[in-house]
C-alpha positions as CSV (number, residue, x, y, z in Angstrom):
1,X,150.2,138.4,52.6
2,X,153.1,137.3,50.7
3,X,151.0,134.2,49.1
4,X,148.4,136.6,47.9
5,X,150.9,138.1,45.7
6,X,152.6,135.2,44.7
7,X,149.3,134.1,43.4
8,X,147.9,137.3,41.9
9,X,151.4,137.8,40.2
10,X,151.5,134.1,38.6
11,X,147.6,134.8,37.8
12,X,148.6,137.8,35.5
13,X,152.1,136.6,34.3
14,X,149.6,133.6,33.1
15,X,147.1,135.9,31.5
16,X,149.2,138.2,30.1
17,X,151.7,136.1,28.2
18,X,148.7,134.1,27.1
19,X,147.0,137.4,25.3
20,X,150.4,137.9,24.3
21,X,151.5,135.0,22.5
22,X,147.6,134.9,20.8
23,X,147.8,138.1,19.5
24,X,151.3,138.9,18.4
25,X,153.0,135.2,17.6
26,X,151.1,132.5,17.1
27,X,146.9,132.2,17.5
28,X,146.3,129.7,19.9
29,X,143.4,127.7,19.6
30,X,140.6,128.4,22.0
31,X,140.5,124.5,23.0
32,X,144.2,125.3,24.8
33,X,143.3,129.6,25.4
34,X,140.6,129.3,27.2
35,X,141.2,127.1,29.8
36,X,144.6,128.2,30.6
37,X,143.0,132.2,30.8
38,X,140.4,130.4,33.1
39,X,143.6,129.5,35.4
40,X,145.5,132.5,35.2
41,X,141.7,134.1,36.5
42,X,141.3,132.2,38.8
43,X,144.4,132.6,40.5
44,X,144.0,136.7,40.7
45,X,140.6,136.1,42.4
46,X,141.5,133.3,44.8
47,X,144.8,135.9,45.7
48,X,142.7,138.7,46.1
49,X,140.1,137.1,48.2
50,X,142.4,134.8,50.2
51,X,142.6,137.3,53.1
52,X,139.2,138.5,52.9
53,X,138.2,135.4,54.6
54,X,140.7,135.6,57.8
């Protein structure tokens, strides 16, 4: 249970500084965005399905 969150926390931390950064500092270009955003994803799913398959 504990890793779940771990991972769905990191996944938004990830996401959300991301959007962040874009929108209010500095426009990141989409070569750098959109993988990293990919990651940050893909860590809330694989956290929120991680149990689903015990």
């Amino acid at each position: 249970m504990k890793d779940k969150n771990i991972l769905i926390s990191v996944g938004i931390i990830i996401y959300i500084v991301m959007s962040g950064v874009d929108r209010f500092v500095y426009h990141i270009p989409n070569i750098i965005y959109i993988p990293t955003a990919i990651i940050g994803i893909a860590l809330i799913l694989i956290g929120f399905f991680k149990n689903k398959s015990k």
